[in-house]
C-alpha positions as CSV (number, residue, x, y, z in Angstrom):
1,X,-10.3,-17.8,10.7
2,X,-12.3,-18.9,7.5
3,X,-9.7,-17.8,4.6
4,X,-6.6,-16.6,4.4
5,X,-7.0,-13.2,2.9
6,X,-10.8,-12.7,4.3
7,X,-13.0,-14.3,7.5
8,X,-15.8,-15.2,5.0
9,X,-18.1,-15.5,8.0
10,X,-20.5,-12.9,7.0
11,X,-21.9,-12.5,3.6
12,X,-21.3,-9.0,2.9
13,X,-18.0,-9.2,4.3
14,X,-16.1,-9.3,1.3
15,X,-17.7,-6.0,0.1
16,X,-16.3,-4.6,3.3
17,X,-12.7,-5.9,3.3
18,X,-12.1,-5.2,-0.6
19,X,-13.7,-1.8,-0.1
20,X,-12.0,-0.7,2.8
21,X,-8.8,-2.3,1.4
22,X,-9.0,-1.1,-1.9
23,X,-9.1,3.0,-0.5
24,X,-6.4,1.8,2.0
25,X,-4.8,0.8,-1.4
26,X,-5.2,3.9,-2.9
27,X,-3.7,5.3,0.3
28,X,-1.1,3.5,0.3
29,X,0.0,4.2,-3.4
30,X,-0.4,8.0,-2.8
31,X,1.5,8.1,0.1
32,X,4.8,5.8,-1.4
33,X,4.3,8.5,-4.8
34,X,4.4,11.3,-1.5
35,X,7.8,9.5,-0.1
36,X,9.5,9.3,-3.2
37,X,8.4,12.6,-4.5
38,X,10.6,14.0,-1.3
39,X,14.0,11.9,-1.8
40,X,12.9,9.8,1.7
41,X,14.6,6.6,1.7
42,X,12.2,3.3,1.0
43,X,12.8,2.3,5.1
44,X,10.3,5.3,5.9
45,X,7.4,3.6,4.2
46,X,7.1,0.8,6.7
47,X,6.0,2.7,10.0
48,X,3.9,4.7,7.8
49,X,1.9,1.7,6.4
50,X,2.0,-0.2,9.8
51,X,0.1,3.1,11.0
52,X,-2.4,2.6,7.8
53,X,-2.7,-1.0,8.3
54,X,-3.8,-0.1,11.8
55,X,-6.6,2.0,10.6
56,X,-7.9,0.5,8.0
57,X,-8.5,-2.7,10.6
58,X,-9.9,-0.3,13.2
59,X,-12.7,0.9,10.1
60,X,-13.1,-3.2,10.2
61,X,-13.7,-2.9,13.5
62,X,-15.5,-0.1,14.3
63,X,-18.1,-0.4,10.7
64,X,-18.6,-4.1,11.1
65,X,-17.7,-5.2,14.6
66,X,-15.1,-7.3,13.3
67,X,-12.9,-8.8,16.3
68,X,-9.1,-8.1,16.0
69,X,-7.1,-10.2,14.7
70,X,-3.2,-9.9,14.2
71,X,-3.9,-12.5,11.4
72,X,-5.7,-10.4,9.2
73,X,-3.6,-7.3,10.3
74,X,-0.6,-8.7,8.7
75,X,-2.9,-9.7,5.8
76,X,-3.2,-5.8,4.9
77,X,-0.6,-4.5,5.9
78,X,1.4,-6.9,3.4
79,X,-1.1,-5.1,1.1
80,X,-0.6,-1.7,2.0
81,X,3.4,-2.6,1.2
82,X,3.0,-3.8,-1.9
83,X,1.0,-1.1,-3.4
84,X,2.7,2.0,-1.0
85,X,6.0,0.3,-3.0
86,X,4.7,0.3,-6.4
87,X,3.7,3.8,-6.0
88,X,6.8,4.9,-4.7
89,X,8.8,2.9,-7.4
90,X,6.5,4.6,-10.3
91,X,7.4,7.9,-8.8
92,X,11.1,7.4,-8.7
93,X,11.1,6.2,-12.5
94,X,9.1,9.5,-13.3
95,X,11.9,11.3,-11.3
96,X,15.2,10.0,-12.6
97,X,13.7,10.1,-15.8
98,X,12.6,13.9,-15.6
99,X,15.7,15.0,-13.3
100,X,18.5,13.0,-15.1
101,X,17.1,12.6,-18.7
102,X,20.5,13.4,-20.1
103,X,21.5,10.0,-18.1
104,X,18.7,7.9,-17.5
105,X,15.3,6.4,-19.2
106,X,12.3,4.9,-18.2
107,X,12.1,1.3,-18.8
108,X,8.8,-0.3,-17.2
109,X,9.2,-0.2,-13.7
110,X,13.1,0.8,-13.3
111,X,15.0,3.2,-15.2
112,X,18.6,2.5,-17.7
113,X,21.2,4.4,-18.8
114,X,20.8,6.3,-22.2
């Protein structure tokens, strides 16, 4: 283990994790907007980015023979989290803003009473 977010052994490798990261990323945030778009409680994203976490670091594997390493799993999928949870929390604010406008408004990332 060379770094705490990335190995660092090989040169190109951090082309590979913030690539493959960044469209697991981009995963993740569409499928939290997907969860909160049909009412599912924020529980249901963990499995889902568990399963995405597991992915992604089998594309680590599989592209650049990277050995496993629960490490560096936990590393993305604390990723995956965060951004599956931003995306679902900008898709609630859109919705009890659009739904409830006679009640609610947007306010960054959370929504007040009007």
């Amino acid at each position: 283990m060379g770094g705490w977010i990335w190995d660092g052994g090989d040169p190109w490798g951090w082309l590979a994790f913030f690539v493959l990261n960044g469209l697991g990323a981009a995963a993740s945030v569409a499928a939290g907007r997907a969860f909160a778009k049909s009412w599912s409680p924020r529980l249901l994203i963990a499995p889902a980015m568990a399963a995405l976490a597991a992915a992604v670091h089998f594309l680590h594997y599989a592209l650049f023979q990277e050995p496993f390493s629960w490490y560096y799993y936990g590393v993305g999928l604390i990723l995956l989290l965060a951004a599956a949870s931003f995306g679902y929390q900008t898709m609630r604010v859109r919705q009890m803003a659009t739904q409830y406008s006679w009640a609610f408004e947007k306010q960054g990332l959370s929504w007040r009473e009007r």
